[in-house]
FIRO-416938 format. One line per field, with one value per atom (N, C-alpha, C): residue number from 1; residue in one letter; atom name; x, y, z. Coordinates in Angstrom, 2 decimals, always signed. Atoms other than C-alpha are relative to their C-alpha. Example, Ala and Ser with C-alpha at 12.3 -4.5 7.8 and 13.67 -1.06 7.14 Angstrom:
<atoms>
n 1  1  1  2  2  2
res a  a  a  s  s  s
atom N  CA  C  N  CA  C
x +0.89  +12.30  +0.90  -0.82  +13.67  -0.77
y -1.19  -4.50  +1.20  -1.19  -1.06  +1.09
z +0.00  +7.80  +0.00  -0.06  +7.14  +0.73
</atoms>
This chain:
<atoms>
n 1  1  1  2  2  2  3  3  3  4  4  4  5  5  5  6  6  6  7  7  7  8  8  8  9  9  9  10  10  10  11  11  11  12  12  12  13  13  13  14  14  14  15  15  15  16  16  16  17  17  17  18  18  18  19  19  19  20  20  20  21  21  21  22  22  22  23  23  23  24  24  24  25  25  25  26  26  26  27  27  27  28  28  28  29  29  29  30  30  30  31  31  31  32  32  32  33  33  33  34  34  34  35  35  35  36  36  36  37  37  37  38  38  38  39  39  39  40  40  40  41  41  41  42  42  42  43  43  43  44  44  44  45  45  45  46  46  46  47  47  47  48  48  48  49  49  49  50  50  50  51  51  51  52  52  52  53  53  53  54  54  54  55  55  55  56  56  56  57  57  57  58  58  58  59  59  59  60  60  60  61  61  61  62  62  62  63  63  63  64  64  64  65  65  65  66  66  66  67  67  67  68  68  68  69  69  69  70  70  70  71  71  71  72  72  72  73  73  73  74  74  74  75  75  75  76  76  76  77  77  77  78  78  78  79  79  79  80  80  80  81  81  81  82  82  82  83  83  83  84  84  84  85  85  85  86  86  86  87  87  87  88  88  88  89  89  89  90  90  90  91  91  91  92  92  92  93  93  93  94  94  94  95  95  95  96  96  96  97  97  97  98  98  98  99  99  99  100  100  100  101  101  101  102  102  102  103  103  103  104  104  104  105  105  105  106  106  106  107  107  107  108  108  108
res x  x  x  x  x  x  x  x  x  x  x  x  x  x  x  x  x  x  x  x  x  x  x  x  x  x  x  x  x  x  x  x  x  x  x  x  x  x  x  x  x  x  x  x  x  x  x  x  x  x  x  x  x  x  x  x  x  x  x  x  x  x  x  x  x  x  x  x  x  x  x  x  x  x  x  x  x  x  x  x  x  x  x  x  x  x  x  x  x  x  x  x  x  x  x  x  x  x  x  x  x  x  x  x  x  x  x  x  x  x  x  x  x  x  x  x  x  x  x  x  x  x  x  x  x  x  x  x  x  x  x  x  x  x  x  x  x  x  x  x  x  x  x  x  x  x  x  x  x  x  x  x  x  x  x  x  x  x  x  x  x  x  x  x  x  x  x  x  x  x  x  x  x  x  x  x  x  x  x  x  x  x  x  x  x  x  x  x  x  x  x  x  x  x  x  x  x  x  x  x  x  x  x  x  x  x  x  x  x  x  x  x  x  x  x  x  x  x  x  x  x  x  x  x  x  x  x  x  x  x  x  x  x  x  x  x  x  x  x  x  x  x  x  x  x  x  x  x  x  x  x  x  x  x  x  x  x  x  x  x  x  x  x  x  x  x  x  x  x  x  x  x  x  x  x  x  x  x  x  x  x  x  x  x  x  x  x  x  x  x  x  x  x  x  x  x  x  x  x  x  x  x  x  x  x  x  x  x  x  x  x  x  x  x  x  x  x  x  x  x  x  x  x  x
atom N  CA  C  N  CA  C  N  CA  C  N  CA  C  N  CA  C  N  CA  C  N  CA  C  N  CA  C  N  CA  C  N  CA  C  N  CA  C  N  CA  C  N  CA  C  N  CA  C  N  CA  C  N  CA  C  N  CA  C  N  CA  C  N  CA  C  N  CA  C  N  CA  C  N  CA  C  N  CA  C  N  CA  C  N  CA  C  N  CA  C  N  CA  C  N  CA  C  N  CA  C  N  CA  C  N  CA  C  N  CA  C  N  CA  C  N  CA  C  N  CA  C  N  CA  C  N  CA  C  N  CA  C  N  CA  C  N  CA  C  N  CA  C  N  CA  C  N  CA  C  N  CA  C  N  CA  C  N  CA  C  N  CA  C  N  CA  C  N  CA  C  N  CA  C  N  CA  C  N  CA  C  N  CA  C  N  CA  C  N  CA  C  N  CA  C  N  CA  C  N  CA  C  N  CA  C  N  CA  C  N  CA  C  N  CA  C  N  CA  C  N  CA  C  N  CA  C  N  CA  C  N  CA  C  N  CA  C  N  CA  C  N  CA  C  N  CA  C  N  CA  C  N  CA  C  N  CA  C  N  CA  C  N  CA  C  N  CA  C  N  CA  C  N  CA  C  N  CA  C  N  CA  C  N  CA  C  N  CA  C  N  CA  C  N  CA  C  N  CA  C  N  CA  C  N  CA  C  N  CA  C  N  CA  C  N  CA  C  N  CA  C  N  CA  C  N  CA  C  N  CA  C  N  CA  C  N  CA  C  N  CA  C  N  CA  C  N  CA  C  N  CA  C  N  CA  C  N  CA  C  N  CA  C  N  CA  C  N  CA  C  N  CA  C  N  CA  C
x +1.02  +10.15  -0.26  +0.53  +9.09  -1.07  +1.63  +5.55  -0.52  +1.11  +3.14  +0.14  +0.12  +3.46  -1.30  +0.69  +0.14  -0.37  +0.63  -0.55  +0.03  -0.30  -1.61  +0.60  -0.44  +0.63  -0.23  +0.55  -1.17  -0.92  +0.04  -2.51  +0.73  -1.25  +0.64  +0.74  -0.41  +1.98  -0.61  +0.71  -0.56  +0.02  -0.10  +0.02  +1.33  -1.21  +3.33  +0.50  +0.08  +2.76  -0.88  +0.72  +0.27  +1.32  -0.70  +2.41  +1.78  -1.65  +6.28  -0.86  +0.27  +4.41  +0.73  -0.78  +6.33  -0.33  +0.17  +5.98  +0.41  -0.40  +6.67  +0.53  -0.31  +8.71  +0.08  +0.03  +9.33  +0.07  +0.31  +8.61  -0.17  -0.32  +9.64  -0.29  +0.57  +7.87  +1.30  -0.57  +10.66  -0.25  +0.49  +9.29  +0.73  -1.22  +11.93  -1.21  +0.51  +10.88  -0.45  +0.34  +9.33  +1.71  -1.14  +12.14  -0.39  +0.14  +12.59  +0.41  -0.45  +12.76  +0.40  -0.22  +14.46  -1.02  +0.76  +11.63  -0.67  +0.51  +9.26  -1.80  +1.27  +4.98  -0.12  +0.48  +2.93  +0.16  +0.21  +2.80  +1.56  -1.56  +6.85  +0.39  -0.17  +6.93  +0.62  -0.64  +9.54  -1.55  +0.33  +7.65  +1.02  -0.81  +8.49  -1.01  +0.88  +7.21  +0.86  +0.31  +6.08  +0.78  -0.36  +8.08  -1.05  +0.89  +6.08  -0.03  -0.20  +7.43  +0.52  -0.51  +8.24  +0.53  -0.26  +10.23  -0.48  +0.52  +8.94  +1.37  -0.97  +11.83  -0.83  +0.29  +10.15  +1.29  -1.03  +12.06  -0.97  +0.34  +10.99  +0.48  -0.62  +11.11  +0.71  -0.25  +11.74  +1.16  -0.80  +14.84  -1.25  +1.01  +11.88  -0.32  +0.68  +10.66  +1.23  -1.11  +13.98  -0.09  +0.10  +13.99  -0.90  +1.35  +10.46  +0.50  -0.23  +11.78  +1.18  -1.28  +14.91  -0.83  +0.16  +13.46  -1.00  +0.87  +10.56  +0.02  -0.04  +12.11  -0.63  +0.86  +9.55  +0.41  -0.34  +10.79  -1.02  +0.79  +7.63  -1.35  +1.75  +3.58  -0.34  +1.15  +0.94  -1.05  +0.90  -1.00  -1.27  +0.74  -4.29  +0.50  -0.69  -2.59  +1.11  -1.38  +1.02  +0.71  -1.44  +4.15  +0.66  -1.45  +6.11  +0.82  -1.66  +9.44  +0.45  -0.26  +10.72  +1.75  -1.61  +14.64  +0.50  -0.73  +16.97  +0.70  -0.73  +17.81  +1.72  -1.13  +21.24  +0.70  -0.28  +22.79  +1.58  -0.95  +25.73  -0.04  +0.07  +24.66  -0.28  -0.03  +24.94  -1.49  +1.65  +21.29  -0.66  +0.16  +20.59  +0.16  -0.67  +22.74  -0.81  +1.02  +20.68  -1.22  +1.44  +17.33  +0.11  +0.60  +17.85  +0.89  -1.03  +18.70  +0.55  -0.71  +19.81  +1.49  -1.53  +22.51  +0.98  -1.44  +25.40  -0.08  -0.22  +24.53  +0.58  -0.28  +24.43  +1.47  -1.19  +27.83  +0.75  -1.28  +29.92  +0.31
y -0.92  +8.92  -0.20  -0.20  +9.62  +0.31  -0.21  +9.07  -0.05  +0.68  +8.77  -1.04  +1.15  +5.67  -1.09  +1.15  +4.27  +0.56  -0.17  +5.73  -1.15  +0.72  +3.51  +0.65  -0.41  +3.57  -0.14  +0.26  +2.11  +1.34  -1.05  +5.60  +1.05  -0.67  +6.92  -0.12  +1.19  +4.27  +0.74  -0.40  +5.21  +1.24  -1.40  +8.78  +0.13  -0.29  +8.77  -1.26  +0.21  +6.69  +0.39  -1.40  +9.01  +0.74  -2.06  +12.18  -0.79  +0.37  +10.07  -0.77  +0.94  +8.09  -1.56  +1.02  +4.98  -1.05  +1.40  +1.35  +0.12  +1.01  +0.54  -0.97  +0.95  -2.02  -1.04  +0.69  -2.82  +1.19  -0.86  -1.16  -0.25  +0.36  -1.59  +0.96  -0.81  -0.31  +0.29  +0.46  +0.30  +0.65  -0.13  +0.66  -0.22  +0.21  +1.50  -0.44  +0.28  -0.16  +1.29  -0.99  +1.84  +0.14  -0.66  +3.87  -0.07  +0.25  +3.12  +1.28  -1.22  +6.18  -0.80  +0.34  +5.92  +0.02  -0.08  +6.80  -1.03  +0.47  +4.65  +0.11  -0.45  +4.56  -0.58  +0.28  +4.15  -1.56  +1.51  +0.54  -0.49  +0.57  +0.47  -0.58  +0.79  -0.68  +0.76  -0.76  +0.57  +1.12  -0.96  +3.71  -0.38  +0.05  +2.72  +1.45  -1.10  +5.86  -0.73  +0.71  +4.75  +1.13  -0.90  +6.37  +1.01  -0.59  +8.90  +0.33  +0.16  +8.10  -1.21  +1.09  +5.19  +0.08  -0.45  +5.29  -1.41  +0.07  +4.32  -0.23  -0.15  +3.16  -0.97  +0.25  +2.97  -0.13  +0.03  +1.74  -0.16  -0.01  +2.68  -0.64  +0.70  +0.75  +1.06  -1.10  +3.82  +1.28  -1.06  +6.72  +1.27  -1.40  +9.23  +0.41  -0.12  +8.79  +0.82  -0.86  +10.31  +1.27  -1.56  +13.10  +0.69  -0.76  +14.16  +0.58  -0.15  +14.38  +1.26  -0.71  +16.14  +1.59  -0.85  +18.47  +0.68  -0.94  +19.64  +0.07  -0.57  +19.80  +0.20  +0.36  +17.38  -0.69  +0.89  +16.74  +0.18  -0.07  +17.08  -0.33  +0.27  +16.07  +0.01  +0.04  +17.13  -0.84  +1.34  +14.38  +0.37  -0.57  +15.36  +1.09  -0.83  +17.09  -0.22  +0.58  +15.80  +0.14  +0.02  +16.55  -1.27  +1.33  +13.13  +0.88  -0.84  +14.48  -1.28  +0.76  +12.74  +0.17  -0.07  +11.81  -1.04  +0.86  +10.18  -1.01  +1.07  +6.62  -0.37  -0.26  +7.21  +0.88  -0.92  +9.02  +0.69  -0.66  +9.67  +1.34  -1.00  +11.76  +1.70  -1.85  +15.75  +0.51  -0.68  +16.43  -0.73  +1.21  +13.51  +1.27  -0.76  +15.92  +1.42  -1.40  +19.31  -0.16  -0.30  +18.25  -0.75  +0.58  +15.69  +1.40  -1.05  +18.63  -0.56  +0.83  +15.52  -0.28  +0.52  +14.82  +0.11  -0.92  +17.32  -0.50  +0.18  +16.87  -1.45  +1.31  +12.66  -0.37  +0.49  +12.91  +0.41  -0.52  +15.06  -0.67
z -0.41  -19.97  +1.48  -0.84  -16.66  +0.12  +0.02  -15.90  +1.58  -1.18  -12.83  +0.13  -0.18  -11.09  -0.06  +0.46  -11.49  -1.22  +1.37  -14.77  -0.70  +1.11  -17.63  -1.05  +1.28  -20.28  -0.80  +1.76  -23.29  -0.72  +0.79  -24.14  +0.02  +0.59  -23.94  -1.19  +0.65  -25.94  -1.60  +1.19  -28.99  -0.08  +0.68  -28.65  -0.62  +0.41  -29.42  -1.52  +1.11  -32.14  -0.95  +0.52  -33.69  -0.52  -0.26  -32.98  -1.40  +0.65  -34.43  -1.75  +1.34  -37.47  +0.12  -0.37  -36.13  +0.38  -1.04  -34.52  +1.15  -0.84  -31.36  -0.25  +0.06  -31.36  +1.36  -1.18  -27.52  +0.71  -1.03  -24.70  +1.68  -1.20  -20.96  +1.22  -1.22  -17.81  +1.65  -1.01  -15.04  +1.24  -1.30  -11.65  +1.02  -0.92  -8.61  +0.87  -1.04  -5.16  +0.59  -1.42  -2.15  +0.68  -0.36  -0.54  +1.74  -1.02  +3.38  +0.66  -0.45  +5.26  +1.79  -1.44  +9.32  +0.81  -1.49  +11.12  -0.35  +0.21  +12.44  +0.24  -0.06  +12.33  +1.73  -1.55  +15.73  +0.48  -0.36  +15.45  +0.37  -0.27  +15.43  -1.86  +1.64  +11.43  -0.79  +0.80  +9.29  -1.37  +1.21  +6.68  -1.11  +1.07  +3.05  -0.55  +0.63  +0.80  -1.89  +1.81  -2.85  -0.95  +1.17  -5.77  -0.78  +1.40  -7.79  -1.24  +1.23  -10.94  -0.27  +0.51  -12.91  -1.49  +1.46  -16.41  -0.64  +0.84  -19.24  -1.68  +0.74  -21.97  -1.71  +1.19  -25.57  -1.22  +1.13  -28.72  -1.21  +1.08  -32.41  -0.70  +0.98  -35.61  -0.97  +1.15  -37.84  +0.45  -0.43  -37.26  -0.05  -0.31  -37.98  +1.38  -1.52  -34.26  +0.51  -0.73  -33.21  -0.62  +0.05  -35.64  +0.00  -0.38  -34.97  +1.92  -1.72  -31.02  -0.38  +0.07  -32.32  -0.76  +0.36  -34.75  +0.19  +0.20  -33.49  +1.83  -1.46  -29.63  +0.84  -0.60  -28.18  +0.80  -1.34  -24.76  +1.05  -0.87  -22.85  -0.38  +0.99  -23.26  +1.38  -1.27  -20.59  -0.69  +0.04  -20.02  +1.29  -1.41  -17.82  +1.01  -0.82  -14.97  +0.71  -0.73  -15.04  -1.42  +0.97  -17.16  -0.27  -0.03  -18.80  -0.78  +0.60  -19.46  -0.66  +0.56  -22.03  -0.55  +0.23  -22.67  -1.34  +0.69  -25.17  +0.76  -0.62  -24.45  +0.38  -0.25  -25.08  +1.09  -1.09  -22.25  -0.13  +0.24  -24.00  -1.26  +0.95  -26.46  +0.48  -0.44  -26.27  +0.69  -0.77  -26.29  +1.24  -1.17  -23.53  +1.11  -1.01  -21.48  -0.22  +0.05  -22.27  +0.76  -0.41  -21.37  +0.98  -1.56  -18.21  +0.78  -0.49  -15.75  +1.22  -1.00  -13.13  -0.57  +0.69  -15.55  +0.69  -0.34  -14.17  +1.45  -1.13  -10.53  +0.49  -0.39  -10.82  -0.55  +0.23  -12.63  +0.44  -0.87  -10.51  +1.34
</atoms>
């Protein structure tokens, strides 16, 4: 998932175990560094600019959690006033490739 970088996730976390009927089993926050751009500020100090997303890689105890995502073609949840796009962990799988629309560009 792709979320907001400072969002909390623990009521993400519980919605999506609501919504799947499922456990959590583990769940891993991954947060890229600040990105260094060339120019520099007044003082002379490299500009890093903060990511505005961080993924979010949940794993269920139960196969239901997948086919609730599959069959009812829940790849998205507004949260306040921000979209998490949500993907299959697998990246080889068909539908993986449908809904990230970075897919095609990062593999050619």
């Amino acid at each position: 998932m792709d979320i907001p970088f400072n969002y909390d996730t623990s009521m993400l976390l519980k919605h999506l175990v609501t919504k799947t009927g499922s456990n959590i089993i583990e769940h891993k926050e991954i947060k890229k560094s600040p990105r260094k751009i060339p120019n520099r500020n007044r003082q002379g100090r490299p500009i890093f600019i903060k990511p505005a997303y961080k993924q979010l890689i949940v794993r269920f105890d139960q196969q239901s959690a997948f086919d609730y995502f599959m069959q009812e073609n829940y790849w998205s949840l507004e949260i306040e006033n921000f979209v998490v796009r949500i993907l299959l962990g697998n990246q080889d799988n068909p539908e993986y490739k449908k809904q990230d629309p970075g897919y095609l560009q990062n593999r050619s």
